[in-house]
N, C-alpha and C positions, 0 to 999 in steps of 0.2 A: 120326345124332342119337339122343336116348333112351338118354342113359345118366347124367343127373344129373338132382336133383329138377327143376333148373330149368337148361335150354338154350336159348343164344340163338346164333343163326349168321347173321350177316351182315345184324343189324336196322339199318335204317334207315327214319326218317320225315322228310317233306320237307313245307310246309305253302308249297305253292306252289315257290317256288324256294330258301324260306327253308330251310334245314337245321333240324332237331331234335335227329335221333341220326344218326349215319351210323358204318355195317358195323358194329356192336356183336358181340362174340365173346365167350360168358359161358357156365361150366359152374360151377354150384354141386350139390354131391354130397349124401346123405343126410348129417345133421349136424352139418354146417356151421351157422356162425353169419356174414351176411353183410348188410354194410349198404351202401347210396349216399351217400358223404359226395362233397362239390365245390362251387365254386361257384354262385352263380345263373345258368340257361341252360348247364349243363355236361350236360341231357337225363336226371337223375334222375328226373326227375316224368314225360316223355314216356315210356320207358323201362317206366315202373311203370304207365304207362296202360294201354300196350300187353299187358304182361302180364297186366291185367285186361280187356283187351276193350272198356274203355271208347273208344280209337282203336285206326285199323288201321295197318300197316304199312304204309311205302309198297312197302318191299320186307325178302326174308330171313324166318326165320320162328321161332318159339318155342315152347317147350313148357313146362309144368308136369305132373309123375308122368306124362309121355311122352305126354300130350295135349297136340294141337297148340291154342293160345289161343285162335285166333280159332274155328275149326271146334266144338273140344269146350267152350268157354267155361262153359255151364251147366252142364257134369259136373265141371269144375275147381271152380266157385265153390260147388260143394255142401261141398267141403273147405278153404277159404281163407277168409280174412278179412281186412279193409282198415278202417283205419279212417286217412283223410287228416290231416294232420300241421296240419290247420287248424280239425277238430272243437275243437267248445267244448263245456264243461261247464254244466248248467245252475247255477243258484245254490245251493251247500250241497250239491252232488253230489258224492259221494267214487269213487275211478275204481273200485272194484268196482261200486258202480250204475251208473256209468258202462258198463262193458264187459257188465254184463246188461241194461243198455237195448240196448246194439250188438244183442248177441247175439240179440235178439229178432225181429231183422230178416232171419234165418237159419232155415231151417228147426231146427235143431238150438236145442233150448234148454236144455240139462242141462251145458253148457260150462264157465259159470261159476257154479253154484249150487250 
């Protein structure tokens, strides 16, 4: 492993006996541009959990910049951002206040100003 920004080998999550993701095999390199399009329940959102640490693997494992997710998770999220595809805007928010209110919630706040 460790040789793309982002490596996944052989992820699966199981939530009981239900399937989530199962054996996922995924190498995205420096400068790539790469998205999760599929159905609903085709394991997008489990998938992107996982690589933030918000759940665990049932099994297989993943990295981001050759850190493993779940072990180095706070050294990753010092460089990554997430903002979920269900945030709302408040009223009369335009997405640069937007993504500087995110941002605020990062140690880093000179991202977007």
């Amino acid at each position: 492993m460790n040789s793309g920004i982002i490596d996944i080998r052989n992820l699966s999550k199981y939530y009981g006996k239900t399937r989530g993701i199962e054996n996922i095999n995924l190498e995205i390199e420096e400068g790539e541009i790469f998205g999760f399009i599929g159905p609903n329940g085709a394991g997008k959102s489990t998938t992107i959990r996982i690589l933030l640490n918000l759940i665990f693997p049932t099994s297989g494992s993943a990295q981001i910049f050759g850190l493993d997710v779940v072990k180095q998770s706070k050294e990753i999220k010092r460089n990554i951002g997430y903002i979920p595809s269900d945030a709302n805007l408040y009223d009369k928010m335009d997405v640069h206040e937007f993504l500087n209110y995110c941002v605020r919630f990062y140690l880093r706040k000179d991202i977007y100003t």
